[in-house]
C-alpha positions, 0 to 999 in steps of 0.5 A, a space after each residue: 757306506 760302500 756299495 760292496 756286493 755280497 758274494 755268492 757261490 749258488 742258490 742253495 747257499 743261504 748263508 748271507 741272508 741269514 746273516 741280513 736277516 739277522 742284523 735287519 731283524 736286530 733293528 726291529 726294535 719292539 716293532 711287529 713283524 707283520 709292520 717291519 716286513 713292509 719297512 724292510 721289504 720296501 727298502 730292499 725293492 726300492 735299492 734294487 730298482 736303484 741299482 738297476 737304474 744307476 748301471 743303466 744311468 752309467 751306460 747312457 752317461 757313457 755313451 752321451 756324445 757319441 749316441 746323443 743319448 740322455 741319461 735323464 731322459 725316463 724314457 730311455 729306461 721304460 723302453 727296455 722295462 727299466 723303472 725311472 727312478 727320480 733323482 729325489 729317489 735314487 738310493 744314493 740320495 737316501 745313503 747320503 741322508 740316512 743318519 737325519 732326523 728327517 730321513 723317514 719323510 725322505 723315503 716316503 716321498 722316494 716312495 710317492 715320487 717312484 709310484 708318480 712316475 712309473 703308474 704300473 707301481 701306483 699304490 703298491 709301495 709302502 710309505 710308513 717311513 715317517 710315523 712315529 713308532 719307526 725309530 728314525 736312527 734304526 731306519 738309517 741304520 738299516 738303510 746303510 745296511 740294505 745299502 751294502 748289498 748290491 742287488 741290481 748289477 748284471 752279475 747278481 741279477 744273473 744269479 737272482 740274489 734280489 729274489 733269494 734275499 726277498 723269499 728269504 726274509 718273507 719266509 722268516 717274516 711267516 715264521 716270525 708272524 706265526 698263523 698271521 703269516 702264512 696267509 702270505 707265503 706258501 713254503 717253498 719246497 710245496 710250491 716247487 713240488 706244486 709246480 714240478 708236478 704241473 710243469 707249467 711250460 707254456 700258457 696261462 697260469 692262473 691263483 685267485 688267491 696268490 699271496 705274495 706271489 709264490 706260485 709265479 715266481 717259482 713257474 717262471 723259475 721252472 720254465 727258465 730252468 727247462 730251456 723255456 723263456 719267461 714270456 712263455 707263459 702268462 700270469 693271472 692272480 688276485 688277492 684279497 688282502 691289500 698289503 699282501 696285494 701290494 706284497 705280491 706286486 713287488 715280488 713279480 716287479 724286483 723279477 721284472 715278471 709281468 702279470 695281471 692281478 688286478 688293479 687293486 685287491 679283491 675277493 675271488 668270490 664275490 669279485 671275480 677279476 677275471 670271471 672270463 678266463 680259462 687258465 692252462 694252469 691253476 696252482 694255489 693254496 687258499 685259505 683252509 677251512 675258511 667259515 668267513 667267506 660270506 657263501 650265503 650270499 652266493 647259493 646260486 652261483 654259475 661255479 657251484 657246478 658240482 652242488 652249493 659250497 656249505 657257507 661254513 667252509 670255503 673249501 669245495 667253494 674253491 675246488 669249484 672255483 678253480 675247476 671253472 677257471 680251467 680250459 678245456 685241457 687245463 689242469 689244476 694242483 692245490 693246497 688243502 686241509 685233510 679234512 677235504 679228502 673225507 668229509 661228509 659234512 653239509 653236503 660236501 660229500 656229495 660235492 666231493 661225489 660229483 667231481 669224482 664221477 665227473 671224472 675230474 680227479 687225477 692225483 691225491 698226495 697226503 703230505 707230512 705234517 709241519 711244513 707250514 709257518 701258520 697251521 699244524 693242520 696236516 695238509 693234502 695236494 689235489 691235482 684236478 684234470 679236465 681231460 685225462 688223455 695224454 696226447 702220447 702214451 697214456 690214457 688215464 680216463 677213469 683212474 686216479 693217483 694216490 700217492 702216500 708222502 707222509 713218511 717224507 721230509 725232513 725237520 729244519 728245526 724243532 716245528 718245521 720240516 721241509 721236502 728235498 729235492 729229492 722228495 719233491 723229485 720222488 713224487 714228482 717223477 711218480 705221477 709223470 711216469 703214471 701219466 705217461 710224461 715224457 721220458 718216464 712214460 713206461 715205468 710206472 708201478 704201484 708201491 705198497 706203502 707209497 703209490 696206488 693207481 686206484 679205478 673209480 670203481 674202487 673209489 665207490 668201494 670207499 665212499 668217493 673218500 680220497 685219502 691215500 692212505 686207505 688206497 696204497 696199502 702197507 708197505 712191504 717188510 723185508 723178510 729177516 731170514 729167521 724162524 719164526 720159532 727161534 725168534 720168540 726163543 730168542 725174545 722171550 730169552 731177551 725179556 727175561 734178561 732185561 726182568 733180571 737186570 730191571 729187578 737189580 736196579 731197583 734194588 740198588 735204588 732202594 739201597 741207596 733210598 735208604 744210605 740217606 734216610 728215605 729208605 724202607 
């Protein structure tokens, strides 16, 4: 099939990848999703890498004689961080051999020989194309599909239509696999809302439990979007899992991000990766409420600063985590259960005590329910500060911020919602205007019902307790004008009409009981 790229008209169009989505999905067969994702997804990072190559390939075939360049020489790639692609690789040698029998042995050695010549790749690209239960003509079928998207030219690098195509279909991998899922994507809107509240312009940015990568896709995103440029901050991450390892390291390379998560896969907690880093920026959303991550063996840990985690719940474990991975400036915003906000289980009220007095606390957001693939669990924003002085206009030293978000999103379907981009501004814009952030910095106020600007002192009054909703109050109702004496007049008026009318109706329903034998 030709090569005709997709066309495009802007980033918050999704119709073509839903339209790939579903032929890619048709193809699927009775395979799982959790399977099919790397089949699909392998594919299409191998045509971009492709693609990109092909076009630096025809430039250098163009330029040959006069510059005395070589168009096989991998080096000529490397220097301007282009992947080498072998000619046993590219994909136009796969489009030409995707209806034979053998063309999953094919991919696989694609696959082997991209990860042999290009050692940043090594043991990340799947290499399941030849096993039996993929169906091989549904594989050229799909491979003619990928086929005809042109994912690496200039044009469509310039308006990201790799990176929409990936986080579509890993979102609908999520949605697909259920509870399975979300262990690997974080929904957009909370990311981007995670970010915009943080605003990661420049330095270290840090997830010990990063996923497929989320997080720093979406600050590269923020930074480019602000005038910055992508080498302005650099990225730090680790994953336990090896395929969503191996799921995150593709994502960060089809964007040509650079970042350090690891040589292989690994577990925060036990094998800390980066034991000596002090990130500007952590942003994470760690597994909820996990009783599996072997804290026993931990008790004596260097992070437990604020008291030892319950090895029944992981959480305060990565609240102390993540707040010792922070610099002396650093901030950090998370992901967690609800239940964090008030439990007093197993000591981790008095965990919750420490960081309050501590003075580490800056921000609570309740967020509504719904907005994940893999739990109906409610969630909770933390926001953590080491030092809440800000370098211009506020000083926020012995407050935090309670923002009450639940009433906010919309419903994309029957059991997901998501946070527009106005909820994510509304939000966003409240805790810079508190903490005196640029422009905003003269125009925060409380908002009954939404935000609160609560003292410490406040906070003992409850209990060291940091849900929003016991700090922000109802909101205000409007007054409607009218006596409260003619209101009830006019209710009980109501009532008596609508007794009337009830009592009319039931009695037609009994006339009617009895017009076919079953009345009294």
């Amino acid at each position: 099939m030709a090569n005709h790229p997709l066309p495009s008209n802007g980033a918050a169009n999704l119709g073509f990848e839903a339209d790939l989505w579903r032929a890619a999905d048709a193809l699927r067969s009775n395979m799982d999703a959790a399977e099919y994702k790397h089949v699909v997804l392998g594919l299409i990072f191998l045509k971009y890498i492709s693609d990109v190559f092909e076009e630096k390939h025809r430039d250098l075939a163009a330029r040959q004689e006069s510059d005395y360049t070589d168009p096989e020489d991998p080096d000529e790639y490397r220097a301007v961080n282009i992947f080498w692609v072998p000619p046993e690789a590219r994909w136009s040698a796969l489009l030409a051999n995707a209806r034979q029998p053998i063309i999953g042995k094919l991919v696989d050695e694609a696959m082997l020989a991209i990860e042999r010549d290009n050692p940043t790749l090594k043991g990340v690209l799947p290499k399941d194309y030849a096993h039996p239960r993929l169906d091989k003509q549904r594989l050229g079928q799909l491979i003619d599909l990928v086929g005809n998207i042109g994912l690496g030219d200039k044009e469509n690098r310039s308006k990201d239509i790799l990176g929409r195509v990936y986080e579509y279909f890993l979102s609908q991998f999520a949605s697909a696999e259920g509870k399975k899922g979300g262990q690997f994507y974080t929904p957009r809107s909370i990311v981007q809302l995670l970010v915009e509240m943080l605003a990661p312009y420049r330095g270290r940015v840090y997830d010990p439990c990063c996923g497929s990568g989320g997080m720093f896709v979406q600050s590269e995103k923020f930074v480019e979007a602000h005038g910055g440029r992508v080498g302005d901050i650099s990225i730090y991450g680790q994953e336990s899992n090896h395929t969503t390892w191996r799921l995150a390291k593709m994502n960060l390379a089809i964007r040509g991000i650079e970042g350090n998560l690891g040589k292989e896969h690994a577990d925060s907690f036990h094998r800390d990766l980066h034991p000596d880093l002090r990130a500007d920026f952590v942003l994470a959303n760690p597994p909820f409420n996990d009783s599996d991550w072997r804290g026993g063996l931990l008790r004596d840990d260097r992070r437990w600063q604020y008291g030892v985690p319950p090895a029944s719940n992981a959480n305060y474990a990565w609240v102390q985590h993540f707040i010792y991975h922070l610099a002396p400036s650093g901030r950090a915003g998370f992901v967690l259960a609800n239940g964090s906000m008030s439990s007093n289980q197993s000591g981790e009220g008095e965990i919750r005590k420490a960081i309050v007095e501590a003075d580490l606390v800056d921000c609570m957001v309740a967020l509504p329910g719904q907005l994940f693939y893999s739990t109906q669990i409610p969630v909770c924003l933390w926001f953590i500060a080491r030092d809440k002085r800000n370098h211009r206009l506020r000083d926020r030293r012995g407050e935090v911020l309670f923002i009450d978000a639940r009433g906010l999103g919309t419903m994309i379907d029957r059991t997901h919602r998501e946070l527009s981009d106005d909820d994510i501004g509304q939000i966003a814009g409240t805790y810079h205007a508190w903490r005196g952030d640029g422009d905003s910095a003269a125009s925060y106020a409380d908002i009954p019902g939404f935000c609160k600007a609560a003292t410490l002192e406040e906070i003992r009054q409850h209990g060291h307790i940091l849900t929003p909703g016991r700090y922000v109050g109802a909101a205000q109702v409007e007054e409607e004008g009218e006596p409260f004496e003619e209101k009830m007049a006019r209710l009980v008026e109501q009532l008596r009409e609508q007794q009337v009318e009830s009592r009319r109706l039931d009695a037609l329903i009994w006339a009617n009981l009895a017009a076919i034998g079953f009345g009294e």
